[in-house]
Structures are given as C-alpha cells and as structure tokens.
LUMMARBA-260103 format. One record per residue (C-alpha): residue in three letters; x, y, z. Coordinates in nm, 4 decimals, decimal comma. Layout:
BEGIN
(r ALA (X Y Z))
...
This chain:
BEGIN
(r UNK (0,0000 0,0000 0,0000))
(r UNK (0,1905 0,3131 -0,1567))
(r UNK (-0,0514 0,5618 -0,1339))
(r UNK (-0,3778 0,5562 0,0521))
(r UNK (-0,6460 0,8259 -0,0209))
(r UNK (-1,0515 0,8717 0,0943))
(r UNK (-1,1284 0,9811 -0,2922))
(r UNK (-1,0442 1,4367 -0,2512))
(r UNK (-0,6441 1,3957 -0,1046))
(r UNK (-0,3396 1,1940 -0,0529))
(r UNK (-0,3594 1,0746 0,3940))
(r UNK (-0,0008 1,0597 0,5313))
(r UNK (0,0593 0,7344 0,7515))
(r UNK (-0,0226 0,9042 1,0806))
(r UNK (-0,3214 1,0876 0,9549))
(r UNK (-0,4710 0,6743 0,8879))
(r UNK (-0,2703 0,5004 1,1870))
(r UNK (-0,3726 0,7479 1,4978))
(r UNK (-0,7493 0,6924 1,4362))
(r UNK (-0,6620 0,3000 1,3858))
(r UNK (-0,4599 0,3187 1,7004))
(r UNK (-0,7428 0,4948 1,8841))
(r UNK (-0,9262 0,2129 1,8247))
(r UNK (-0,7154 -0,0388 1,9060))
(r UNK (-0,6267 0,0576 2,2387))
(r UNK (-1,0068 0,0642 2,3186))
(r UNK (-1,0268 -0,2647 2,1953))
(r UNK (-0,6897 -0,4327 2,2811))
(r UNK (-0,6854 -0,7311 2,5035))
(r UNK (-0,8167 -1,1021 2,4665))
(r UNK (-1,1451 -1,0399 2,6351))
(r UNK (-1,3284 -0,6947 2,5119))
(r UNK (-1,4283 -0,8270 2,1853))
(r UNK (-1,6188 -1,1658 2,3263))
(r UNK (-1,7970 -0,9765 2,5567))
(r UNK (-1,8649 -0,6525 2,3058))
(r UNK (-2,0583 -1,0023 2,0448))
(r UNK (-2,1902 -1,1258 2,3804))
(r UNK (-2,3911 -0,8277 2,4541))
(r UNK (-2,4639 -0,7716 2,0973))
(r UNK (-2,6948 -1,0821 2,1392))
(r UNK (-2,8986 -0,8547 2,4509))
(r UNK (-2,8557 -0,7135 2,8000))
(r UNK (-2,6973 -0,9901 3,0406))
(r UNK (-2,6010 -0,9990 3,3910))
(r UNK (-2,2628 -1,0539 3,5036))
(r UNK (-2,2801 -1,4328 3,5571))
(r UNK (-2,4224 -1,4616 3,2235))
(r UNK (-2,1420 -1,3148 3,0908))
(r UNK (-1,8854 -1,4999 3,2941))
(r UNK (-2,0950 -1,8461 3,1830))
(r UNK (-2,0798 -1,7313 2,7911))
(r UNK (-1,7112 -1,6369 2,7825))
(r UNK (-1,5028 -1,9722 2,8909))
(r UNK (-1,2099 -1,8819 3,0547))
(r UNK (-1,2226 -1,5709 3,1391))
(r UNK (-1,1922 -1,4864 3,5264))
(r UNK (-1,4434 -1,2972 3,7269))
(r UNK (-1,1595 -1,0567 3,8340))
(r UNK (-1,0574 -0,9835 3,4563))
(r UNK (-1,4222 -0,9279 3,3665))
(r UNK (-1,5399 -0,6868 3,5935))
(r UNK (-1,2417 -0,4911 3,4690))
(r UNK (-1,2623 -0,5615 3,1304))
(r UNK (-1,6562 -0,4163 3,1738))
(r UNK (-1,5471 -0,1242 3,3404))
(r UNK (-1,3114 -0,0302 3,0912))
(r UNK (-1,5627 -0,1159 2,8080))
(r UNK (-1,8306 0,1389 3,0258))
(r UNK (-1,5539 0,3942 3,0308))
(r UNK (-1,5210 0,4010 2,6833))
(r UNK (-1,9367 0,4684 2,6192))
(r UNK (-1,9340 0,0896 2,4242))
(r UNK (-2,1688 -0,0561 2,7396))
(r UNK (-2,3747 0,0645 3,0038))
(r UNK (-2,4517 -0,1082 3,3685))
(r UNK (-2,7690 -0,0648 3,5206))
(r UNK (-2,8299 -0,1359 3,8946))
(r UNK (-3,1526 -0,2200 3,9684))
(r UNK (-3,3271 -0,2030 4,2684))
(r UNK (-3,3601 -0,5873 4,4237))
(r UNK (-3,3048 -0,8122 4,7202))
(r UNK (-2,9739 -0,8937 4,6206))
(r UNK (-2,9095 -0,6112 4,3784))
(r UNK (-2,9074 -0,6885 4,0341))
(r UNK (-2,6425 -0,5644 3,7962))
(r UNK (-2,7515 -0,6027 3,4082))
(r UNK (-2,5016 -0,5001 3,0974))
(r UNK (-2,6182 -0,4034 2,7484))
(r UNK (-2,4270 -0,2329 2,4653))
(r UNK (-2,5133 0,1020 2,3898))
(r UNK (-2,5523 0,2411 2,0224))
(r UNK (-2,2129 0,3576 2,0156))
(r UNK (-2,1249 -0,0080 2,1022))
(r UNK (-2,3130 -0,1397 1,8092))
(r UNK (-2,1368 0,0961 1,5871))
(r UNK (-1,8453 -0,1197 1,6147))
(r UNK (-2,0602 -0,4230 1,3769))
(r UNK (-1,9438 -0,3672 1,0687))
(r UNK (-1,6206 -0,3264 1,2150))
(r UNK (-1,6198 -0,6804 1,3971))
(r UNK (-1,7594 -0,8331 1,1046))
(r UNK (-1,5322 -0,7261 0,8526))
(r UNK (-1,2495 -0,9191 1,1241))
(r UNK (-1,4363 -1,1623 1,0817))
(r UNK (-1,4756 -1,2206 0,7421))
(r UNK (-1,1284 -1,1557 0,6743))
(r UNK (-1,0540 -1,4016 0,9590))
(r UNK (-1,2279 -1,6725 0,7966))
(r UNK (-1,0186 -1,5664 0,4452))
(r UNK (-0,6945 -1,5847 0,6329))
(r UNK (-0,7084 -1,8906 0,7717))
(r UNK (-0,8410 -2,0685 0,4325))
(r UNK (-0,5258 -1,8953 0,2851))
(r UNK (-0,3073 -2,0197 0,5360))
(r UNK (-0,4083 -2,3554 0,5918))
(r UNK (-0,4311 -2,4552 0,2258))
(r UNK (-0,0567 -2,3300 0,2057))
C-alpha cells in the first residue's frame, strides 16, 4: 500500500494510523471483543457473561466491563432488588463497532483458508 487516499487527497501514515490506534487501544486485550458479540446478542447480567465467555476470570471481567463502560461501548444498570441486580447491554455507540467486527471476521475466515491450504 503506496498511497492511501478517501477519494479528494493523498492521507499521510499518521493521519490513517492514529485513528486505527485509537481504536485499538479501546479494543486491545483477549477479552473486550467476546464480551462486546456477547452483549450484541442482549442485556446480560454478570454471571451470564462470565458463563458465555469460557475462561475468562471474574476478576478480569469486571475490569474488562469497566473499561468497556468507560469508553461509552456498554452501560450497567443497577436495579433495585433483594440482592441487587447488575444487568449489561451495549449502547448504540457499542453497536457501531458491527461492521467493524464483522469485517475481522470475514477476513478471519479468508486468512485462515489462505493459510491452511498453504
């Protein structure tokens, strides 16, 4: 990739990699994507969430949910039970990120046909 332009002028490398990197720091890490599809699917409480994602620790979850809540991708809503319930759901800005994850995963699925028929 020489040259990359949006159609009107010429981007420099930085101009396309900070707003890539943005993004990538939001969504670093092993666990923010499985639970960003998980919540896709509807609003679930935390146990759901631990149940749905194998693996992943109750400790790394609850901050993996913060930092996802931080970031405006999820929102946590405490309601008002005996015990208190906690409930997660992806917000719109969340959702924005589908064509995003799907294009990952389509290209996922392409790169491992290429690299297993090698």
């Amino acid at each position: 990739m020489a040259r990359v332009t949006d159609g009107t002028e010429q981007k420099t490398c930085m101009e396309i990699m900070l707003p890539i990197q943005d993004a990538l720091e939001i969504l670093k890490g092993k666990w923010k994507l499985p639970i960003i599809v998980s919540l896709s699917f509807g609003s679930k409480r935390f146990r759901e969430l631990a149940r749905e994602i194998p693996k992943i620790t109750d400790k790394v979850l609850s901050k993996e949910l913060k930092e996802l809540e931080t970031n405006l991708l999820i929102t946590r809503t405490v309601h008002d039970t005996f015990p208190p319930t906690v409930e997660y759901e992806i917000t719109e800005h969340g959702l924005s990120l589908e064509k995003v994850i799907m294009a990952m995963k389509d290209w996922g699925l392409e790169h491992r046909k290429k690299v297993t028929a090698s």
